[in-house]
C-alpha positions as CSV (number, residue, x, y, z in Angstrom):
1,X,120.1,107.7,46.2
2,X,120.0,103.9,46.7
3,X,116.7,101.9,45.5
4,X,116.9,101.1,49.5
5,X,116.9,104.7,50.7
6,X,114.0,105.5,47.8
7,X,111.8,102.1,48.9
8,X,112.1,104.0,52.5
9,X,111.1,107.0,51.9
10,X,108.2,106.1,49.4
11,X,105.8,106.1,52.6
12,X,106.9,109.3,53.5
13,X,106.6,111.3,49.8
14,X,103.6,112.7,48.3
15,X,104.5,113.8,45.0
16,X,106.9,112.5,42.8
17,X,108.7,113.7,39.7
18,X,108.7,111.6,36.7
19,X,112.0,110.3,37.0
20,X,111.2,109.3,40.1
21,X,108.1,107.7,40.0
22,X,110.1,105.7,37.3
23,X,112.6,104.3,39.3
24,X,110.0,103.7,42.2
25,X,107.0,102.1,40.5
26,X,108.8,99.9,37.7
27,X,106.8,101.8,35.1
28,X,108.0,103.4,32.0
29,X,108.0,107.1,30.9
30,X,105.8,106.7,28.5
31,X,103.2,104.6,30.3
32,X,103.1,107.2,33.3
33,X,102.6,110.2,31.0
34,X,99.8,107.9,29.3
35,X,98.3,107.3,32.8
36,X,98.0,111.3,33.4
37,X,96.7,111.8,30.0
38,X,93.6,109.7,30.1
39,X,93.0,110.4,34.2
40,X,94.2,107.6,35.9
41,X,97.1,109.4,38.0
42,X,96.8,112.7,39.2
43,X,99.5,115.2,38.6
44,X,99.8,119.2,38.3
45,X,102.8,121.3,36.4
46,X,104.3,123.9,38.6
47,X,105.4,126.6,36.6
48,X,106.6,129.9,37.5
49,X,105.2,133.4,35.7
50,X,108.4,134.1,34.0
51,X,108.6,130.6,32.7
52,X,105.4,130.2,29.9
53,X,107.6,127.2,28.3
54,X,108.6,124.9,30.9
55,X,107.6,123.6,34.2
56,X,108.2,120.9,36.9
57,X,105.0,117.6,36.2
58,X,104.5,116.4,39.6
59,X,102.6,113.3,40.2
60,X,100.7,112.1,43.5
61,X,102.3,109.5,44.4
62,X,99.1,108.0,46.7
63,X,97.2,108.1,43.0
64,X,99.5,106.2,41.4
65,X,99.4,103.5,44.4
66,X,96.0,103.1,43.8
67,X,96.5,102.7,40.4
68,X,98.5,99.8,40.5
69,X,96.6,98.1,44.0
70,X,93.6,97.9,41.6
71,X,95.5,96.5,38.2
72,X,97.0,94.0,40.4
73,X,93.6,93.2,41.9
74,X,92.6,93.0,38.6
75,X,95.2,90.6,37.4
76,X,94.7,88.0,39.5
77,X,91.3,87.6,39.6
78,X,90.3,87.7,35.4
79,X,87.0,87.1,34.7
80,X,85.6,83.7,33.9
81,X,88.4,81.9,35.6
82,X,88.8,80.9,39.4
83,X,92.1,81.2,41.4
C-alpha cells in the first residue's frame, strides 16, 4: 500500500496496528508502545481463548490524533516566549 493510498484512508480507519500507526504517524515503535504504557493512546489486545500467549495491540487511531494535535499545540506556543 502506497503512503498515498494510507494518507487516504487515514480518515476512514479507526484502529490501527502498530506497524501501521508507524508508517502513518511518523512515530517510532518504541515511542507508541511508551504512549499506551503511561495512557496517552488508547489501545486494547485482541486475543483469542486458545491463544493465552499472543494477540493482535490495536490502537485508536482518533487517540493518537489527539495526541499529537495537543503536542503540536504545545510546541509552538512554549511558555514564556511569544510567537
Amino acid at each position: 500500500m502506497s503512503s498515498t493510498t494510507l494518507s487516504q484512508n487515514v480518515a476512514t480507519v479507526e484502529w490501527l496496528r502498530v506497524p501501521q500507526a508507524v508508517k502513518l504517524f511518523s512515530l517510532s515503535r518504541s515511542t507508541i508502545y511508551t504512549l499506551i504504557a503511561n495512557g496517552s493512546v488508547s489501545s486494547r489486545v485482541v486475543k483469542t481463548k486458545r491463544s493465552n500467549i499472543s494477540g493482535c495491540r490495536l490502537i485508536l487511531a482518533e487517540s493518537l490524533r489527539e495526541f499529537i494535535e495537543a503536542s503540536g499545540q504545545e510546541a509552538t506556543a512554549p511558555e514564556g516566549k511569544s510567537a
